[in-house]
Structure formats: structure tokens, C-alpha cells
Kinemage of the C-alpha trace (Angstrom):
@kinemage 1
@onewidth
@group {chain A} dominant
@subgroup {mainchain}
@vectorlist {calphas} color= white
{ca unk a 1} P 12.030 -1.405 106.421
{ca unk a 2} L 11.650 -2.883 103.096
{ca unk a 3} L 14.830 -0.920 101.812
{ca unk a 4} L 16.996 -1.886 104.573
{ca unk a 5} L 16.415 -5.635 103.107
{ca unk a 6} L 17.441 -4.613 99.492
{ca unk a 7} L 21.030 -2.728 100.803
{ca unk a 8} L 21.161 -5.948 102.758
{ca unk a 9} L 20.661 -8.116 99.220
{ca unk a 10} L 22.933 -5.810 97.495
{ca unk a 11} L 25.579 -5.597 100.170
{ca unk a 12} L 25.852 -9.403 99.705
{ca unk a 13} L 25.878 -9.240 95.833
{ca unk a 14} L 28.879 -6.482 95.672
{ca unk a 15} L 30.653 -8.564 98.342
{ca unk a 16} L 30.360 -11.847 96.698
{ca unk a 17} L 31.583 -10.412 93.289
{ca unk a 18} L 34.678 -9.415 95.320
{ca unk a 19} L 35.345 -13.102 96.322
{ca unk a 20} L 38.883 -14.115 94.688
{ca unk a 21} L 39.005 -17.839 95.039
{ca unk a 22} L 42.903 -17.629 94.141
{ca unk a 23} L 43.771 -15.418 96.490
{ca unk a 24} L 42.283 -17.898 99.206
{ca unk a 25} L 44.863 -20.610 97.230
{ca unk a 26} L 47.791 -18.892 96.097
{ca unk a 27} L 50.034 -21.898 95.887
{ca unk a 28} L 47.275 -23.395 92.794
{ca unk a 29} L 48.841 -23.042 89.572
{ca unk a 30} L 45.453 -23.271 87.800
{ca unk a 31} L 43.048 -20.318 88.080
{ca unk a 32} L 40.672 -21.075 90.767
{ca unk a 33} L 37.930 -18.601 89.944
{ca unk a 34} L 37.247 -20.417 86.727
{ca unk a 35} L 37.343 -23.207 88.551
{ca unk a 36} L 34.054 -22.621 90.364
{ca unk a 37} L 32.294 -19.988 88.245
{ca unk a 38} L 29.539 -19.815 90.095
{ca unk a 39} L 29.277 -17.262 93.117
{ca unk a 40} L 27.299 -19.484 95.802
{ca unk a 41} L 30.392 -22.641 95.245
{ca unk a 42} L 32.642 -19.403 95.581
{ca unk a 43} L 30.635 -18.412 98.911
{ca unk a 44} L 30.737 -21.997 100.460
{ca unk a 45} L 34.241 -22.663 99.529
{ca unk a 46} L 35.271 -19.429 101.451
{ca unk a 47} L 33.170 -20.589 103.846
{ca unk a 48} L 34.932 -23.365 104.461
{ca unk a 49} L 38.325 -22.136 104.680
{ca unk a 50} L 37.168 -19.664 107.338
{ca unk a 51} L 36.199 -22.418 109.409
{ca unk a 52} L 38.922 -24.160 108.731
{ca unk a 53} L 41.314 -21.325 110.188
{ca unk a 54} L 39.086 -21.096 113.348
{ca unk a 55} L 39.333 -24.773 113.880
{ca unk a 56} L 42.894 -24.410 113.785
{ca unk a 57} L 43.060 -21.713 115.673
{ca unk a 58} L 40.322 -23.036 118.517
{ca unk a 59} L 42.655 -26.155 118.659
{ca unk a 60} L 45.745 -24.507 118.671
{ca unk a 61} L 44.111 -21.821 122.121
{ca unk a 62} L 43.234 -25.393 122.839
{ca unk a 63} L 46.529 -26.523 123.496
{ca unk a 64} L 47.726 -23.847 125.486
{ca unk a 65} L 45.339 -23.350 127.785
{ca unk a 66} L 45.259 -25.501 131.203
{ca unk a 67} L 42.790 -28.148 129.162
{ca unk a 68} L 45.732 -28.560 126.724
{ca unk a 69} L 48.383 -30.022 128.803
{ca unk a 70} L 46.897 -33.396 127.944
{ca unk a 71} L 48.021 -34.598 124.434
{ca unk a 72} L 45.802 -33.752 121.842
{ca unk a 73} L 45.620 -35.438 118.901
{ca unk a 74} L 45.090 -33.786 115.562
{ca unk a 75} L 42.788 -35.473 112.617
């Protein structure tokens, strides 16, 4: 059992070297990834933008479903 947890740990270390901020913001002109050096920024920033995308994406079901034929406003 106590290897599963350490292919677990590494899993998560090879993936998070494999986080490219700039691909996640290809429209920045500035490199990203030097930006925020450090891998657990990296982590919460992508994060963030997935949750952002299933916001939009929640809202956007939202509006199409028979809930959504009431105006919805967007923040």
C-alpha cells in the first residue's frame, strides 16, 4: 500500500513539471512560466482557469436549459 502512495506523489510531480503556464495564456507577450516559477502558483493558477471554463460552461448549459429562459445576468 505504501508504494501505491509514492506513484501517487510521483504521478503528481511528473505532471506538475508538465504544467506550461503560457500555453494556458497564449495571447501574453511575456513568458508566463517565469512569471510564477514556482510549481504550486503554477498548480493553483491552472486551477483556476479550469474552473473558470466550467463556470462558463455551467452558465452557458444554464441558459439553455428550461431554467434559462429567464435573463441571466453575467458578473
Amino acid at each position: 500500500m505504501e508504494k501505491e502512495g509514492k506513484k501517487e506523489i510521483f504521478s503528481e510531480e511528473v505532471a506538475d513539471k508538465d504544467i506550461d503556464l503560457n500555453s494556458l495564456f497564449p495571447d501574453k507577450d511575456m513568458d508566463v512560466n517565469k512569471l510564477f516559477p514556482d510549481i504550486e502558483i503554477k498548480r493553483l493558477i491552472k486551477g483556476i482557469e479550469k474552473d473558470k471554463r466550467n463556470i462558463k460552461k455551467f452558465v452557458a448549459d444554464l441558459k439553455e436549459s428550461e431554467y434559462g429562459s429567464e435573463e441571466i445576468e453575467e458578473s
